[in-house]
N, C-alpha and C positions, 0 to 999 in steps of 0.2 A: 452285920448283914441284916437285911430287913425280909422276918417272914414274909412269901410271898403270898398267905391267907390277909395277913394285916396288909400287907402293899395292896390289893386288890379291893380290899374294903374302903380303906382313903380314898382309893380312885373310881369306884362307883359313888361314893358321896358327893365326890368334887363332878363327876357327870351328872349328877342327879343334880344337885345345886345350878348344873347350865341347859339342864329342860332335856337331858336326854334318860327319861324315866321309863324305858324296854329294855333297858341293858338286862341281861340276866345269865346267872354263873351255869356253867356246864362241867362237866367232870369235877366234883368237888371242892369247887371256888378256883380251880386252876386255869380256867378260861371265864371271859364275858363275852357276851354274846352281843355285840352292840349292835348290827344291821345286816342285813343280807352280805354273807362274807368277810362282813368287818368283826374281827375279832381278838381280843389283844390279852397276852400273858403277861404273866411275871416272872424271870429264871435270871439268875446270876447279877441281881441286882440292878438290872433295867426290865423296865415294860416293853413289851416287844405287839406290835400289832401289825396286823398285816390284812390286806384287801385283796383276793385272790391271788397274784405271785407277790404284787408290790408288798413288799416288809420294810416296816420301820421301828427303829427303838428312842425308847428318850428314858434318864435317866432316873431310877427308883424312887430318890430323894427327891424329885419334885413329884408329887400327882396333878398337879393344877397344873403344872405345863403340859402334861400328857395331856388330862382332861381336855384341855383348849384345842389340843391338836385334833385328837380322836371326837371332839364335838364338832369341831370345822366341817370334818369329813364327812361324819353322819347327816346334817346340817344339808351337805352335797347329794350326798346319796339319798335320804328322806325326799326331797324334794324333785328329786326324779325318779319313785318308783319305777320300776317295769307293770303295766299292767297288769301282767298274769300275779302278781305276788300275793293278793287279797286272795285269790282265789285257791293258789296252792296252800298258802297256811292254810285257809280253813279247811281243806281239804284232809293234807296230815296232822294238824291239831286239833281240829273241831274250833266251833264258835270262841274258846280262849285265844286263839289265834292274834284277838286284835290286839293285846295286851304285847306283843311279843314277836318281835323283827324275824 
């Protein structure tokens, strides 16, 4: 079985290698934070992400096919912010905001 600290690490590398460099871990590397809503784990030996209800999984032992999937998506959703979202991050983050979906 594949720790799910090391599964999560392969698959921010394999994001980062396809231009999606805001991902960032929440609760103790147990979540990424890829984009407004999009957020993907690791448990029981698949990655599991999900975009507000829609949930999907793909299996541990690949990260680059995760990766491709969960970049498609962001890819999607990056390109259509919602307006208001510059201005809520900066609002609860302060100015690091742009760093970080």
């Amino acid at each position: 079985m594949i720790d799910s600290r090391a599964a999560m690490a392969k698959l921010r590398v394999e994001l980062v290698g396809m231009g999606v460099t805001d991902a960032y871990e929440v609760c103790d590397d147990a979540i990424l934070s890829v984009w407004i809503g999009l957020v993907v784990t690791f448990r029981d030996g698949f990655y599991r992400w999900q975009e507000g209800v829609v949930k999907r999984r793909h299996l541990g032992t690949d990260p680059v096919g995760c990766a491709i999937r969960v970049a498609r998506r962001y890819a999607e959703l990056h390109a259509d912010a919602p307006p208001w979202w510059d201005e809520l991050a900066k609002t609860l983050r302060g100015e690091t905001a742009e760093n970080y979906p």
